[in-house]
N, C-alpha and C positions, 0 to 999 in steps of 0.2 A: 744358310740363312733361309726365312721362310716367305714363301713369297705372300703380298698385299693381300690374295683375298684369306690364305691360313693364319696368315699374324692377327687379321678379325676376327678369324671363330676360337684362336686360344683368346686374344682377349677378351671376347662377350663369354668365352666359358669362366675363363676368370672371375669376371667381373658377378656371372650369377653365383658361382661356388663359395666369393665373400656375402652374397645377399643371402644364400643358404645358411652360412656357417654364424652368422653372426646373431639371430634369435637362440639358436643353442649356446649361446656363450651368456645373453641375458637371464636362461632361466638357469640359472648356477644358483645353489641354494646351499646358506652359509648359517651355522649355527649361532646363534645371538646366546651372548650369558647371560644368566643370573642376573649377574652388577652392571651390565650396558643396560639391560631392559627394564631394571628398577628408574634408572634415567629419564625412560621415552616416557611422554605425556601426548596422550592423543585423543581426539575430542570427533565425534561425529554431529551429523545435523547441520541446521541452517542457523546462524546467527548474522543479525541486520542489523545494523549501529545508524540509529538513528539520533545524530547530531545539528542542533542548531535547526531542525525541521521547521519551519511555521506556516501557515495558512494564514492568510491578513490582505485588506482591501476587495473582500467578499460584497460583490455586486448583485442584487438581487432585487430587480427595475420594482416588478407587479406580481403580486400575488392577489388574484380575485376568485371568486367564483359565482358562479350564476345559472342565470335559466333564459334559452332562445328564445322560447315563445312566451314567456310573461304568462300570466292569470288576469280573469275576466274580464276587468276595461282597461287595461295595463297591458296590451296585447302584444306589445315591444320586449323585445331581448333587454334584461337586467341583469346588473353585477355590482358586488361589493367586493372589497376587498382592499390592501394598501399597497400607496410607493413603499419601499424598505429601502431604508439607508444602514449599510453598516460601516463602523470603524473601530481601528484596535485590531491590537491577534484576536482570529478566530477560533483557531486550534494550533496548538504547537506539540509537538512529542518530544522525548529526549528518553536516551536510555536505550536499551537493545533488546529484541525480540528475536525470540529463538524457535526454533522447530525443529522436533526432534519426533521416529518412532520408534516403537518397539513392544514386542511380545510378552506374555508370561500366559504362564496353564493355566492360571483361572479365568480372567477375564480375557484374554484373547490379544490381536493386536490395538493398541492404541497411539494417536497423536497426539502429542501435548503440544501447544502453543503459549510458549511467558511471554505475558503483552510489553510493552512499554509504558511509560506513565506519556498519559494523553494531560493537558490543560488545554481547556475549554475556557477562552477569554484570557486575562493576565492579570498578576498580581501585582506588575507594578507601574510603569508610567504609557501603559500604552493600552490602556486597559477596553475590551470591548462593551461598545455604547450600539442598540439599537433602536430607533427611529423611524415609525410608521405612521404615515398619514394616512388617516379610514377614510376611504372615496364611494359615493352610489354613482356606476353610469351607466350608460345604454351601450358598451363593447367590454370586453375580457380585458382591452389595457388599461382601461379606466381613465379614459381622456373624451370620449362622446359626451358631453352635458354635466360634465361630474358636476358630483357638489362633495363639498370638504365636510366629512362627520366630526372631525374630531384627528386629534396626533396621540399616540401610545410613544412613551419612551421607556425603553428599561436599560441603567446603567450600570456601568461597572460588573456586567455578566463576568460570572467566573466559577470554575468547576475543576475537579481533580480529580481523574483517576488512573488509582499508582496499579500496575502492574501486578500479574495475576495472573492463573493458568485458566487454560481454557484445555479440557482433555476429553475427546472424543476417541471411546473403544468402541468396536466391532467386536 
């Protein structure tokens, strides 16, 4: 029998002579026919399933803009601009974008991207409404002194665009 510390170095030699042998057993190459490889379907690239995506309850407090130091006897910071309210989808996507590259001799390598179809607003009960109140005041929030110019609404916003490539070559 072998004694404690030789029964360790057969079995760590073991144990590495399976760690050695078993990469050469993976690269075994094996001929595919004909009729198995009419079978294989295989696809390269990025494809992204975009499912049920929406953007909705887009907050957007103050948009103004202005001047610090005012003109001649107006020598105070001024801004116009509105509250924005929105409601309804903003933007929802559906459909799948893909990304894929590849070569040829004339024009070189290129990317193609197929978008997905974007809607901008909706076409059916939920449809985006926006609502601006025009404010003039003496800060960029438009709460110092405002005074109320006027409300902009525009409703039932809505846009569509279907899917398309976008192909950048080098």
């Amino acid at each position: 029998m072998l004694g404690g510390e030789k029964m360790k170095k057969v079995l760590v030699l073991a144990i590495i002579a399976l760690f050695v042998m078993v990469p050469f057993a993976s690269f075994a190459k094996t001929a595919v026919s004909d009729s198995d490889l009419g079978a294989v379907t295989a696809q390269e690239g990025v494809t992204i399933d975009f499912a049920g995506l929406s953007l909705s309850a887009v907050s957007l407090d103050v948009q103004s803009w202005g001047d610090g130091d005012g003109f001649s006897s107006y020598t105070g910071a001024g801004f116009v601009g509105a509250a924005i309210q929105m409601s309804g989808n903003v933007v929802s996507l559906g459909g799948t974008m893909t990304i894929d590259v590849g070569t040829n001799a004339t024009t070189g390598t290129a990317v193609k991207i197929g978008l997905p179809t974007v809607q901008i607003g909706s076409a059916g009960s939920n449809n985006l409404n926006i609502t601006q109140v025009l404010k003039l005041a003496g800060d960029k929030t438009l709460t110092n002194g405002a005074s109320v110019l006027g409300t902009a609404y525009m409703g039932n916003v809505t846009a569509t665009i279907t899917g398309g490539l976008v192909v950048r070559a080098h």
